[in-house]
Structures are given as structure tokens and as C-alpha cells.
C-alpha positions as CSV (number, residue, x, y, z in Angstrom):
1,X,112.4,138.9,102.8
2,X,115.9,139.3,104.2
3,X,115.6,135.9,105.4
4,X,114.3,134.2,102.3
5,X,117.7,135.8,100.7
6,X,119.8,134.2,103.3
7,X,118.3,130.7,103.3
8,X,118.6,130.7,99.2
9,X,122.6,131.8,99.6
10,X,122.9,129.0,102.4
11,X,121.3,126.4,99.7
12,X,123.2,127.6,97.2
13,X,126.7,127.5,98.8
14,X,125.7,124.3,100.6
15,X,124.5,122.5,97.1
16,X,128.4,123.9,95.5
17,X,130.1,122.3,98.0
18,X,127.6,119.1,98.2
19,X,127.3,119.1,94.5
20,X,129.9,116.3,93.8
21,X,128.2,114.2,96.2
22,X,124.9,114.8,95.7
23,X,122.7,113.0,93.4
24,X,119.0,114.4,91.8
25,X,116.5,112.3,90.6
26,X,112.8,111.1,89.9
27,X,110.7,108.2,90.8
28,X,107.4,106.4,89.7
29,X,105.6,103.4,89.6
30,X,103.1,101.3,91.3
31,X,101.6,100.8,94.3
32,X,99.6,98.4,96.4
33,X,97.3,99.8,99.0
34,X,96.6,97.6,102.1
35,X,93.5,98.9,104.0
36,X,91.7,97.3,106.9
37,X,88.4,96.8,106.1
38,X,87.4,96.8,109.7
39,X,88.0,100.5,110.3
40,X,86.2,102.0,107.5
41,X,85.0,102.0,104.1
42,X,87.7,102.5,101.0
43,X,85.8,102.2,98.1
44,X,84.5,99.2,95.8
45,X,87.4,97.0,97.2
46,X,88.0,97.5,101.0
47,X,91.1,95.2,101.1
48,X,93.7,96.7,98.7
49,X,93.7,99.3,96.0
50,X,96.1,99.7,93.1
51,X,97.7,103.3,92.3
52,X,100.2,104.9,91.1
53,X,103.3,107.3,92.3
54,X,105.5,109.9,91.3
55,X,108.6,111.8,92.8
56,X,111.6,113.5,92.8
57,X,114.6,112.6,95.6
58,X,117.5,114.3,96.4
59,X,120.5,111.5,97.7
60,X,123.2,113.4,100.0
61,X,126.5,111.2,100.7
62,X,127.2,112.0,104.3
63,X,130.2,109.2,104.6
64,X,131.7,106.3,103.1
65,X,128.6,103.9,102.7
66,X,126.0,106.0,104.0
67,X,123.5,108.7,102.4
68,X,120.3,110.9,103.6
69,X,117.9,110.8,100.9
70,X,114.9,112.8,101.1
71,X,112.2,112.3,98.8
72,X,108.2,113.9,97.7
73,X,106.3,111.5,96.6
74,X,102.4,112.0,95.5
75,X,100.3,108.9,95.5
76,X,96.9,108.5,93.9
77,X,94.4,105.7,93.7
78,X,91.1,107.0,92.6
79,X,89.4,109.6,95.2
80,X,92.6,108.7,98.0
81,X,95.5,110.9,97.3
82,X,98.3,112.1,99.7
83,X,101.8,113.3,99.9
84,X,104.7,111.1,100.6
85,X,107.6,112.9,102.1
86,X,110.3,110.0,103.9
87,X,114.0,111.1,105.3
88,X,116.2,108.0,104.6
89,X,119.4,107.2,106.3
90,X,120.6,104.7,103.3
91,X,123.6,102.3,103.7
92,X,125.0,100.9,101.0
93,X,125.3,96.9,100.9
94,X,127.5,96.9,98.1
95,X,128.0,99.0,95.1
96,X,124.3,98.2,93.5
97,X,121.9,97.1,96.8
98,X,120.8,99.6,99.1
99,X,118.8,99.6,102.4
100,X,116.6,102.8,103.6
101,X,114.8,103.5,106.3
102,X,113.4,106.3,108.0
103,X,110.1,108.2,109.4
104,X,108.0,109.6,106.5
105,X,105.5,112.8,107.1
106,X,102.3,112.6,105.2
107,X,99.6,114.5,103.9
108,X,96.2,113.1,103.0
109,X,93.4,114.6,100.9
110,X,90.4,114.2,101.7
111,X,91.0,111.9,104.4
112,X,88.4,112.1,106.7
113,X,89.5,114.6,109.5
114,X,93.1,113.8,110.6
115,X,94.8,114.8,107.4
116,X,98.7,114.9,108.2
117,X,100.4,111.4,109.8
118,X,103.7,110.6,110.7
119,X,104.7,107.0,109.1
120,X,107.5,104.6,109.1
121,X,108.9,103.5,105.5
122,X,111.8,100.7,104.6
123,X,113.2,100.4,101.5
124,X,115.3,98.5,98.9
125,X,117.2,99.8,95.9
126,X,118.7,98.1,93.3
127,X,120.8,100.0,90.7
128,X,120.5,98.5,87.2
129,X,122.6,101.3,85.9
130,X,124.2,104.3,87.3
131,X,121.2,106.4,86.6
132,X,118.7,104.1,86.8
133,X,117.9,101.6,89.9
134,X,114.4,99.1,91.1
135,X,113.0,100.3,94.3
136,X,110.6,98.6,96.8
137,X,109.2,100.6,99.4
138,X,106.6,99.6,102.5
139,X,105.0,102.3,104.4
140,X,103.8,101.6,107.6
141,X,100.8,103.2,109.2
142,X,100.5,103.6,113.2
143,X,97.2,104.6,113.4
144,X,93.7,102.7,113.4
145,X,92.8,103.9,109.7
146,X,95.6,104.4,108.4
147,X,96.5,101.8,105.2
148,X,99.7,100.1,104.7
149,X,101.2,100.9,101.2
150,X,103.7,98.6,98.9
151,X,105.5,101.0,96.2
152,X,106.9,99.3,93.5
153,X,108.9,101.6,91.1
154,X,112.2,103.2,89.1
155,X,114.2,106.1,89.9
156,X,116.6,107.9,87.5
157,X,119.6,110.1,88.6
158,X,119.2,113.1,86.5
């Protein structure tokens, strides 16, 4: 318990003094699965699936042009479902484009046996407004069955 105390008091002074630089948000969208067919069976269409995603992010300024933005991320099409969870280092090409990149831990339901996968995501954002920005996001899967995903979507700065 003592430690639970501690780590909430480290958050807490850590988010006061990050709090001017620290953006909150949500995300959502759509998302284009890409499985290979040869590897197992996905369904009524073995190629590519369309889903749908939903998150929250949390955008840390950690220098002039650069951020670590972690995000959670579920993903559902139809009976595949998993958890989303990427570590960005962003960099800021200007004042509305943005690149991020970063390893991504994942949790799959119902995923045959190997249920948790270490991924490798890239990114684009594109803020519209100063709350509001267009993302693109490609996740890349190392193993043999694991499907390549294309995340198409908005996030808003709460």
C-alpha cells in the first residue's frame, strides 16, 4: 500500500510540473487489417478486415521539437480484438505535421496461443486545429501470424 501512495504522489507532482507541457487526448477511427492468408484462417475474408479503434494518448514535450506520446488503443474487427499500447518519440516537422515512431506492446484476445506481441508502429499527424489533428498509423507485425494493421483516425486534445 505504502508504495501505491508513493507512486500516486510521484504522478501527481510529476504531472504539476509537466502539466504546461503535457497534452491529454482521445483517438478513433478506422482501420484496415492486412492478414496473410497463408498462415491461417481469419474469417470470411482472409486478406484484409475492416475495424474500428478507440484510445486515449498522453503527449509529453521533452524538448524543443520533440515529444514521448504514449497511447491505449483497443481495436476490434468482429471476433479479433487486442490492445494497442505504442511509446512514440514524435518530432515535429513544423507547427502542424508530425512523425512517430516507436515499439508498440500488444495484447490479443483470443488469439490462438501466443497472446501478447511486441510490434513496431509509424505514424503521421496532421493538426487541423489545435485540438483536433488526422492521424495515420501502420503497425507492423514480426511474427509469422501476426497481421499488419493501417489505422486511419482523429485525435482531440482534451
Amino acid at each position: 500500500m505504502r508504495h501505491c501512495i508513493l507512486i500516486v504522489v510521484l504522478l501527481v507532482g510529476v504531472s504539476d510540473t509537466l502539466q504546461s507541457q503535457t497534452d491529454f487526448g482521445i483517438k478513433g477511427g478506422i482501420s484496415l487489417t492486412l492478414f496473410n492468408e497463408d498462415n491461417g484462417i481469419f474469417g470470411e475474408n482472409p486478406e484484409s478486415e475492416v475495424g474500428y479503434f478507440a484510445g486515449v494518448f498522453v503527449d509529453f514535450v521533452i524538448d524543443k521539437g520533440f515529444h514521448i506520446q504514449p497511447e491505449l488503443v483497443y481495436k476490434g474487427i468482429g471476433d479479433f480484438e487486442f490492445l494497442n499500447a505504442p511509446i512514440y518519440l514524435k518530432y515535429d516537422v513544423d507547427n502542424n505535421f508530425h512523425l512517430l515512431a516507436g515499439p508498440s506492446l500488444n495484447y490479443f484476445f483470443n488469439f490462438f496461443n501466443n497472446k501478447f506481441r511486441v510490434r513496431a508502429d509509424i505514424s503521421l499527424a496532421y493538426d487541423i486545429t489545435d485540438d483536433l489533428d488526422l492521424n495515420l498509423k501502420y503497425t507492423i507485425g514480426f511474427e509469422e501470424i501476426s497481421p499488419n494493421i493501417l489505422f486511419i483516425g482523429l485525435g482531440y486534445r482534451l
